[in-house]
Every structure is written in C-alpha cells, then in structure tokens.
C-alpha positions as CSV (number, residue, x, y, z in Angstrom):
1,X,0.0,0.0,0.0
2,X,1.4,3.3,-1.2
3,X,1.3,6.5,1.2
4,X,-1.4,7.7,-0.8
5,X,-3.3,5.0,-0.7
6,X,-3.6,5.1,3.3
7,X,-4.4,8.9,3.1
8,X,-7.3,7.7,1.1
9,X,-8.1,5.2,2.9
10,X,-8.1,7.4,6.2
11,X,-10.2,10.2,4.5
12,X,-12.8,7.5,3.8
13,X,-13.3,6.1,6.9
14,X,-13.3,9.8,8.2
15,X,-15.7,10.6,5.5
16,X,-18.1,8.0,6.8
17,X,-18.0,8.7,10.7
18,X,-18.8,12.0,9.3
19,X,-21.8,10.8,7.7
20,X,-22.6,8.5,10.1
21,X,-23.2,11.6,12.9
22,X,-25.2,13.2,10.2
23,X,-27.4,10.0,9.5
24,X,-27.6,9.2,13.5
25,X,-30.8,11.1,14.8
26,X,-32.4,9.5,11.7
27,X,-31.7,6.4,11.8
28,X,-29.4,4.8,14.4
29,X,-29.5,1.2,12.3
30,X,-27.6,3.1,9.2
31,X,-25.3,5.4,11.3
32,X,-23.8,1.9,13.0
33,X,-23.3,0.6,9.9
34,X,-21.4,3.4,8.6
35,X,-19.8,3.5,12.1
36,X,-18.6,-0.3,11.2
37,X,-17.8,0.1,7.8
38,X,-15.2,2.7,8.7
39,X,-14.0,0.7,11.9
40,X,-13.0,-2.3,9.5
41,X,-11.8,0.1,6.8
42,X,-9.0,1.4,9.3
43,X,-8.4,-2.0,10.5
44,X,-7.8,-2.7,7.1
45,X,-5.6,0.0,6.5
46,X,-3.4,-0.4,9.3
47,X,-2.7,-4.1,8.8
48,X,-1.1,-3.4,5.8
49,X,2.7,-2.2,5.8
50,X,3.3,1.1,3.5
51,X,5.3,-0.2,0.3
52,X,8.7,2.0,0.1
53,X,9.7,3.2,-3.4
54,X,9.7,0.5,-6.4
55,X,13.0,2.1,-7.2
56,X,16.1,3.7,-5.8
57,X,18.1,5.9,-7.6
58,X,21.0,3.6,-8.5
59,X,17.9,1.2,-9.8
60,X,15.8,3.4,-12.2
61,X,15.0,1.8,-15.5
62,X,16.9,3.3,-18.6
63,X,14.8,5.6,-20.6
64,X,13.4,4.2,-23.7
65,X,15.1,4.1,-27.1
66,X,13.7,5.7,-29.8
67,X,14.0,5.6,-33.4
C-alpha cells in the first residue's frame, strides 16, 4: 500500500464517521453501519505495511530508445 493510498483510505473512513453523525438522529441502524464500515476500513488499512519506493536511484529503469 502506497502512502497515498492510506491517506485515502483514512479520508474514507473519516468521510463516513462524518456521515454516520449526520445520518444518526435519523436512523441509528444506518449510522452503526457506517460506524462499522469505517471501523473495519482502518483496520484494514493499518494491517497493511506502507510499500517503500519501487526504485532507488541507482535502480531506475533506462529511458526508452527511440528511433
């Protein structure tokens, strides 16, 4: 999982607490859904170790050859 990915991953599950509070004095059924759906995405998230670069410097594919 890239960096990026987490941040999204995190802005998600923040997006549907948010929604969840919302949704709440409507109905508590959906806003404990939402509340779950976001629990397990960050349990997700966090289980998965952040990749580090595909490449380092000294490893960088050459450029392309063109005719």
């Amino acid at each position: 999982m890239t960096p990026a990915q987490r941040k999204y991953d995190q802005d998600l599950a923040l997006s549907l607490r948010n929604m969840a509070q919302w949704i709440e004095p409507r109905s508590r059924k959906v806003s404990g859904t939402l509340t779950l759906a976001a629990d397990r995405i960050e349990a997700l998230s966090a289980s998965i170790p952040i990749d580090q670069p595909a490449s380092q410097p000294d490893q960088a594919r050459p450029e392309p050859v063109r005719n």
